[in-house]
N, C-alpha and C positions, 0 to 999 in steps of 0.2 A: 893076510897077516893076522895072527891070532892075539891078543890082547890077553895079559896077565890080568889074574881075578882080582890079585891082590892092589891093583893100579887102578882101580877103577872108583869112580867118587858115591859113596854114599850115603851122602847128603841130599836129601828128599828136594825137590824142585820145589819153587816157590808156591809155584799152582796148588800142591799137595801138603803146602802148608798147615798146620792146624793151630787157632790160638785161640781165644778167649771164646764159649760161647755166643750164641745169641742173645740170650736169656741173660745172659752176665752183660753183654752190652747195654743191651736194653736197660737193665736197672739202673748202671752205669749214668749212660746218658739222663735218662728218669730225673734220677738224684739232684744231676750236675744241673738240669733245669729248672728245677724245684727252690735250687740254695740260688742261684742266680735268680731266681725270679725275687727272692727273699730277700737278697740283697740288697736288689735294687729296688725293692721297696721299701724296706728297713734302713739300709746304709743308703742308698744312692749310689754306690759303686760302679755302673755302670752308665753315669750319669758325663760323666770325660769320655769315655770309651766312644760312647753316641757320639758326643761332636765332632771328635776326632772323623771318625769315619764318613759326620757328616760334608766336614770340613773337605775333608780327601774326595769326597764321592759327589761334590758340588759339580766341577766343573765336566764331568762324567754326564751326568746328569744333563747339564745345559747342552751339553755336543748332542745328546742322544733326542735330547726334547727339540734341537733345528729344526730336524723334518717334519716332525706333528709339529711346530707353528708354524713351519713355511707352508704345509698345505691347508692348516687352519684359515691362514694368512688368505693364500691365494681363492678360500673360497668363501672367506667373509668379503674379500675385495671384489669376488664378482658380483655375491650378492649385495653391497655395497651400490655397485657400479649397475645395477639392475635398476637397486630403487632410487637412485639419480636419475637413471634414464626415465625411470616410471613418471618424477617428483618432476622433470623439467617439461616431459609431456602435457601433464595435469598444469601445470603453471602456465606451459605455452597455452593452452584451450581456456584457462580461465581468463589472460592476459587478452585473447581474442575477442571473448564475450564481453569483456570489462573495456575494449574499445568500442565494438559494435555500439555496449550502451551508453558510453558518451557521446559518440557519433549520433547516436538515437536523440538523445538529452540535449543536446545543444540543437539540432534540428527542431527539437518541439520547440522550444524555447524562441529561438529566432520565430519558428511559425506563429507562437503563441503572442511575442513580441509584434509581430505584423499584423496580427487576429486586433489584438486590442489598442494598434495605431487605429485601424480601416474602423473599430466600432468608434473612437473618438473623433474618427473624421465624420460618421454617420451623423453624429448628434450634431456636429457643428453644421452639416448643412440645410439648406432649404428648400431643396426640391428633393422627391421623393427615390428611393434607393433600395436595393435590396442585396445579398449577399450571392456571388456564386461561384464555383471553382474550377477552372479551365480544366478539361480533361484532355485535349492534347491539341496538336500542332499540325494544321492544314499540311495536307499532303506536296501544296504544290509549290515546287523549292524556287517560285518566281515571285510570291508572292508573302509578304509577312502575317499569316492569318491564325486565329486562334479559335477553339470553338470551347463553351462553356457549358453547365451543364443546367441551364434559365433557357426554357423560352414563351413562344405565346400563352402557354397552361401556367406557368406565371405572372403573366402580364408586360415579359418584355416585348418591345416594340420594335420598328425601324430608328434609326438613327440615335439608339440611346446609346451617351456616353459610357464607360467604361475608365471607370478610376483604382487606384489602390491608395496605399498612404502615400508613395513617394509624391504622386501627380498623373495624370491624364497616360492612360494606355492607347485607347484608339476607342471605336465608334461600332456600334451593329449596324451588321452590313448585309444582314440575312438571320432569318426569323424562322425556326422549326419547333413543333410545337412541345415538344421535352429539350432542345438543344438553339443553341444561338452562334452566327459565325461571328466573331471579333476580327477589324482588321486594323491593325497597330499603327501607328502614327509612326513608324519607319518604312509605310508598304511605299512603294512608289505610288500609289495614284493617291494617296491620304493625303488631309491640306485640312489646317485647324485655324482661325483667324487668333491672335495672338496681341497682347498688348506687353510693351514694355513699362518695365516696372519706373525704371528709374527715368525716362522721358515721356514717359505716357501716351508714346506712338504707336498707334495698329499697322498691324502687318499680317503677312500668313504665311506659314510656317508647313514644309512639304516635306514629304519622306523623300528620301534615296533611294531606297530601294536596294541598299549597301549596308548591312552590318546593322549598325541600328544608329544610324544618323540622320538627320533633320537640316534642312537649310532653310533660309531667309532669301524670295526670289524677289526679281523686280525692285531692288532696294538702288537708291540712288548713290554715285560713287563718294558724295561729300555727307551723306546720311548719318546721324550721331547714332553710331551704334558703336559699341565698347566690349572687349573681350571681356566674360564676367557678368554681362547684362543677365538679369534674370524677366525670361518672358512669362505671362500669366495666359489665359482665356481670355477673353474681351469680352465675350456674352452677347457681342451683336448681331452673332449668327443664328439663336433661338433654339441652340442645341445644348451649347457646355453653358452651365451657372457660369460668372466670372470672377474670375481671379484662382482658379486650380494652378497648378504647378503646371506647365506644359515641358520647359526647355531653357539651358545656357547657354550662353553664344562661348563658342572656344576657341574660334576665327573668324577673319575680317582680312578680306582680299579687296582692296581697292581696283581694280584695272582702270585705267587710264584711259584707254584706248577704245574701252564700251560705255565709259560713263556709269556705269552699272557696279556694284561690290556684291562680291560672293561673300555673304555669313555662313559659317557651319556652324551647328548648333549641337548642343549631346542632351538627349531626354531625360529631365528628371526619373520618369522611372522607368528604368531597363528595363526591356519586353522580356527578356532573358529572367527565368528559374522564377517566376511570377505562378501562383499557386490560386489565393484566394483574392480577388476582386469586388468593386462594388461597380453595379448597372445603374446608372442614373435615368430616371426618364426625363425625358427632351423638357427642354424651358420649356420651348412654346406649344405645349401640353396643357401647361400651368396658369397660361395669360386667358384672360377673359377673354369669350368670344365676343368675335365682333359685332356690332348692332347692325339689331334687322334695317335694308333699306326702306325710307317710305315714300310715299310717293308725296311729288312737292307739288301737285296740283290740290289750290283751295280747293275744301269741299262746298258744295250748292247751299244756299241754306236751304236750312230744311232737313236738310240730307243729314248722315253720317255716312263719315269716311271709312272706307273699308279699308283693313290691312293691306300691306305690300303680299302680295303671293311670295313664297320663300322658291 
């Protein structure tokens, strides 16, 4: 089907349009930025304009800024959550060393406490003494023994007592010449004669061999002894000075039926966590010797007597 010429549209297509130059725009626009810049320097004019737009394009703005803060957000929060975890590490290790060193501090302290009971008890006594500190605990678990770190290259001896501040630990019972064995006055075969404070009755006083307990043997069943009794040394055995702290009585068993009363007694000072000690040497160290014999046969006159032969 052939199409009349005269019916046909000749009006150029938009694409093929032609209007204003370039070069006319261009100036155009130039101008229009120029007097606008002018304005709103000179007049302010476009000073409503701005808010307006700003006002309108605020909440645009804040929709569009969610995302960059929520990832801002989620990665200041981790590193956040990094230097907590870092900050509560560093607190937990310093919180550790800052107990260690009270733990430390109060240990010297108590030690230091105990260092300077043992030197005021040094001064208060009268037989001679020296300072040493147990280095451990006999192997054999039948027996309550200690070894220190005194011995004959010191001058300690057989049977020298062994005290601290509380009172009377036990006795040397073996003599090495850098080392000393102590055996506590809870061993089973340890036995110290003892005086009570408050009746002034001698007695002796024997380990267990149990825990760290003491009893009172051979006591008669109607015997004045009292829960609370404080016993001392006696000093009649020429070993312990008297009056050291040995023991309180914490029970009193009557039986009937032996005539006999069980006392148990608790050691003033617990062989247990005992560090620095003092070695006494034996009383009867200290007593004069005894006189030469002589001989009770008159001499001749004439004569002199000759000494006794020792």
């Amino acid at each position: 089907m052939v199409t009349p010429l005269g019916t046909l549209d000749r009006t150029p297509p938009p694409f093929f349009r032609q209007g204003p130059s370039a070069l006319t725009k261009l100036m155009f626009c130039s101008a229009l930025a120029v007097f606008l810049m002018v304005a709103d320097t000179r007049f302010k004019l476009t000073g409503p304009v701005r808010t307006i737009v700003a006002t309108v394009l605020n909440p645009v703005e804040r929709a569009l800024r969610v995302p960059v803060d929520a990832w801002n957000g989620a990665g200041d929060y981790a590193m956040g959550l990094q230097h907590a975890l870092s900050s509560e590490s560093a607190a937990r290790s310093t919180l550790a060393k800052q107990a260690e060193r009270a733990a430390r501090v109060e240990q010297l302290e108590s030690e230091n406490k105990r260092l300077r009971d043992l030197l005021g008890l040094r001064s208060a006594l009268t037989v001679k003494s020296q300072p040493a500190e147990i280095l451990y605990e006999a192997s054999d678990p039948f027996s309550r023994k200690v070894v220190i770190d005194r011995g004959t290259t010191q001058g300690v001896v057989l049977a020298s007592p062994v005290i601290n501040e509380a009172g009377v630990l036990g006795q040397v019972t073996r003599v090495y010449p850098l080392s000393a064995e102590i055996t506590l006055l809870t061993d089973k075969d340890a036995a110290i004669p003892v005086l009570n404070v408050r009746t002034q009755s001698r007695s002796a006083a024997y380990g267990t061999g149990i825990g760290t307990g003491l009893e009172l043997r051979f006591m008669a069943g109607n015997a004045d002894v009292q829960v609370g009794d404080v016993l001392n040394t006696s000093g009649v055995d020429g070993v312990y000075p008297p009056g050291l702290l040995v023991a309180k009585v914490t029970a009193v068993d009557r039986k009937v039926d032996t005539g006999f009363a069980r006392v148990t007694l608790v050691p003033s000072a617990p062989p247990d966590g005992v560090r620095h000690v003092l070695v006494l040497e034996p009383v009867g160290l200290q007593m004069p010797p005894k006189p030469e014999p002589v001989d009770e046969v008159p001499p001749k006159p004439g004569k002199t007597r000759k000494p006794a032969k020792k």
